[in-house]
N, C-alpha and C positions, 0 to 999 in steps of 0.2 A: 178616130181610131188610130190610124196612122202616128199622130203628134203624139199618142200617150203609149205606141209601140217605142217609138224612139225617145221619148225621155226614159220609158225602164232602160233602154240600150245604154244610156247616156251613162250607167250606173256599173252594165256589167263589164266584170273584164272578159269574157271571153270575145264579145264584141268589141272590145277596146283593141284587143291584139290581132282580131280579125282585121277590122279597117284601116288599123293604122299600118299594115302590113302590103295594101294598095300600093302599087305605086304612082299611083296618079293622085294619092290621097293626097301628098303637097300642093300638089298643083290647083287643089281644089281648096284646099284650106289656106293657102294665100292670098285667098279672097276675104277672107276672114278673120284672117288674123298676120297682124305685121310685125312678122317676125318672130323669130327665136332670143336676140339679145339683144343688148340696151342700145348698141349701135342702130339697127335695124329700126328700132322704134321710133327713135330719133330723126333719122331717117325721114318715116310717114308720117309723125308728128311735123316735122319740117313743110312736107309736101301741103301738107293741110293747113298749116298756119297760113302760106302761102295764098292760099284758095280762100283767104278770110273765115276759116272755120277754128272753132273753141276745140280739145279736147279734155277725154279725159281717161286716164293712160291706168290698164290692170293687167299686172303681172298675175300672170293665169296660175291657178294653185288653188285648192279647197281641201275640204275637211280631213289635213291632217292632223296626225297624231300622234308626230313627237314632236319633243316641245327646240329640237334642235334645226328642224327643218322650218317650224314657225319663226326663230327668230331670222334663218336663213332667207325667210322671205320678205322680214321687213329688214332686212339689210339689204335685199334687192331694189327694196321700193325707192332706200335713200340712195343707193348708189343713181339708179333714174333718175331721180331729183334732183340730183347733183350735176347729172350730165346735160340735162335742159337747162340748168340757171342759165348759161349761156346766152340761151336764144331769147330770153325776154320778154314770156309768155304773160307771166302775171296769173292773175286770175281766168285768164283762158287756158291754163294749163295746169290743171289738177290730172289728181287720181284716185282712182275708185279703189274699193279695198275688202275681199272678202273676210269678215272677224275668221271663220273657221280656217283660213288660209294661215293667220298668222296665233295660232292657239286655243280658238274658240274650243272646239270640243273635248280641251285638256280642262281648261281654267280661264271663267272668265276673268280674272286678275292680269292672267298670261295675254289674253289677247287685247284687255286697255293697256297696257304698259308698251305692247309694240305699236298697237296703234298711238300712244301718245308719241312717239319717236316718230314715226310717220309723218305725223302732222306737224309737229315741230320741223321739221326738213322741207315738207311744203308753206310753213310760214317764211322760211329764208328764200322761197321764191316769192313770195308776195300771193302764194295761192293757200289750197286747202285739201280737203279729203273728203268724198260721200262715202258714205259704207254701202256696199252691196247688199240687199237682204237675200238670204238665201232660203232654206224650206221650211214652214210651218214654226216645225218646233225652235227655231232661231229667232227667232222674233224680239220677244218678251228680254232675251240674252242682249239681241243688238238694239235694243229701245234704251237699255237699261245705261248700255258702254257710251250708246252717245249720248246722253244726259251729263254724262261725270265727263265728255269728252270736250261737250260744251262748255265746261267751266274756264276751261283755258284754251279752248279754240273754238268760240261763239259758232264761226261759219259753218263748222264742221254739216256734212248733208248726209242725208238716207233715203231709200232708194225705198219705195211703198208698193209690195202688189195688192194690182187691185181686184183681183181673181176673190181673195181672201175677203171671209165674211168680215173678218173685224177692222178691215182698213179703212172703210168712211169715219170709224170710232178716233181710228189713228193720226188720220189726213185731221180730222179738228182738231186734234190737240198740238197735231205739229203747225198748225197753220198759221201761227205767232208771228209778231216782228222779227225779222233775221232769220227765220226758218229757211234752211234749204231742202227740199224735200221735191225728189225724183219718181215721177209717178210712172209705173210699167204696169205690162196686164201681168206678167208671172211666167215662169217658165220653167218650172218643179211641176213636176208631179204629185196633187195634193190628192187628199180624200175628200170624196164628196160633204162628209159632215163638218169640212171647213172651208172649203170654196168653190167657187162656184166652176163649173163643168163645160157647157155648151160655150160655144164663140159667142150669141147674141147676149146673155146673159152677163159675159166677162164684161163685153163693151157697153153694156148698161151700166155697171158696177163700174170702170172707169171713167166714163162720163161722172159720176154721181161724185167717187172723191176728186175729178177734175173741177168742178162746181166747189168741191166745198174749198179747195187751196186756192180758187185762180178770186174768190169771195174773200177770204185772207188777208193776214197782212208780210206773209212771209214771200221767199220766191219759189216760186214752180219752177220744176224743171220736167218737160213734157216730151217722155220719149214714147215717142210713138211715130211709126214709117206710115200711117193709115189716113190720105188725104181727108177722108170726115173727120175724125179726131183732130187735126189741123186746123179746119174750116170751124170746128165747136171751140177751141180754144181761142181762135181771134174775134169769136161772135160774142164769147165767155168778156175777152180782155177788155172786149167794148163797154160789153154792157154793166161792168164792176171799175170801169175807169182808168183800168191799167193801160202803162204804156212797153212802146217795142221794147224798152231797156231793162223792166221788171219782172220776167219771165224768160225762158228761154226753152227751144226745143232740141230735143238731144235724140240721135239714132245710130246707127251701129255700123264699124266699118265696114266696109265692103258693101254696102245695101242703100241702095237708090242713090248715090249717087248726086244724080242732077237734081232731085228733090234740094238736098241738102244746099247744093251750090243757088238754086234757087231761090231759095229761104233767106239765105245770108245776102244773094242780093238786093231782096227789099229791107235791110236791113236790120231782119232780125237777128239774133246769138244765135249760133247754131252749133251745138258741140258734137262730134263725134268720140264713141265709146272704141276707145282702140286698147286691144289685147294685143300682147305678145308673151312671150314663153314657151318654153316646149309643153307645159302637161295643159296640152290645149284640147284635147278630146271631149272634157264633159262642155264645155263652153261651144264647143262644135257642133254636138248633137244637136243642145238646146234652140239651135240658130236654125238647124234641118227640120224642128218638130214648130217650130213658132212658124213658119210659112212652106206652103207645098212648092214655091219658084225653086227656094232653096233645093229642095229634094230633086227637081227637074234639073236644076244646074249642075248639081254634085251624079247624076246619071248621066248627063251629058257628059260629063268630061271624062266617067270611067269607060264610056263608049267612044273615048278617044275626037266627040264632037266637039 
């Protein structure tokens, strides 16, 4: 009840201008997110390469709807990419990319054109681009962009939830050689008559397209902070022959932490999903309704603990 109070929150403005009017809201959202500008990012991107962690870097923005502010935001994305070549990331340093951020809800033409500039600017790093999926009706939109996205940037990844009834349908078809595909439980607010509702139910449903990508010839990419989901994917990797190098697990700044650093020191890839930007609020809810700690820590610190 709670998690589906605050994803409708995640939506409204009067809540939007409510919380962000806190002022301990900073204080609490810089756990979550690094930074406002490309310096900043840079920055925790730095910190993290350091700590032997992958990322992959979203300039925080969604469904807008002029087509001035989408291009605005894949000019953010290159200006990033430009400021990391630098450091020498390679293929641990991508970026994640919502379509509706950069024109999806105007015209899907509008939003492959900025995503192919996107991806072009991460091939001059030696990296790539996954697409974020964002709610229900986007889908069928972001399935379609990264096909034609794939013709000239193979690697390009998308992000599956597995909440959703038609993503075991999904997970096979992307489960090809060279597939990059990003498995989440979800984090929208769906209707029951397309996904699935209850927590036990989700992580059945994620387990089931975990089975069918980590079965595959592509790579998984396995975000999830839930030590069983962990312990299922390296019993998965076992038992279909895969090795540390061909899968990797991805989870979200500011959250666990020593998990993370743990990981990378047996060796496996471990990316961190790091956000920066100011229009950080709907990305903030959804991080408050996806676990209760969250919500205990963001109370805590408005209680000045």
């Amino acid at each position: 009840m709670l998690g589906q109070l605050l994803l409708a929150a995640s939506r409204s403005g009067l809540v939007r201008r409510s919380v962000s009017g806190f002022p301990l809201t900073k204080k609490v959202v810089e756990r979550f997110v690094a930074g406002e500008s490309v310096e900043e990012a840079r920055v925790a991107v730095e910190r993290l390469r350091d700590a032997n962690l992958a990322v992959t870097i979203d300039h925080l923005g969604e469904e807008t709807l002029d087509a001035g502010a989408a291009k605005a935001t894949a000019g953010a994305y290159i200006t990033l990419l430009e400021a990391l070549r630098p450091l020498g990331l390679g293929a641990r340093g991508e970026v994640s990319v919502k379509l509706s951020a950069v024109g999806q809800r105007l015209d899907d033409a509008m939003a492959l054109e900025h995503a192919r500039e996107i991806c072009a600017a991460a091939a001059l790093n030696g990296s790539t681009v996954t697409l974020d999926m964002e709610d229900h009706t986007t889908v069928d939109s972001t399935l379609a962009i990264l096909r034609k996205l794939r013709e000239d940037h193979p690697a390009t990844g998308v992000a599956i939830q597995a909440y959703l009834f038609r993503s075991e349908a999904d997970c096979r078809d992307l489960s090809a050689e060279g597939s990059r595909v990003r498995l989440v439980k979800g984090a929208y607010r769906e209707p029951a008559s397309v996904a699935h509702q209850g927590k036990p139910e989700v992580d059945k449903a994620y387990v089931r397209c975990l089975r069918i990508l980590m079965a595959g010839k592509g790579y998984p990419m396995v975000a999830t902070h839930d030590d069983r989901l962990i312990a299922i994917t390296e019993l998965l990797a076992d038992r279909y022959g895969r090795s540390i190098g061909d899968h990797e697990f991805q989870m979200l700044y500011g959250i666990r932490t020593d998990r993370q650093e743990s990981l990378a020191g047996a060796g496996h890839t471990v990316r961190v999903y790091v956000p920066y930007g100011d229009d950080w609020y709907g990305y903030f809810m959804r991080r408050l309704a996806e676990r209760p700690a969250n919500v205990a820590f963001f109370l805590r610190a408005l209680g000045g603990k």
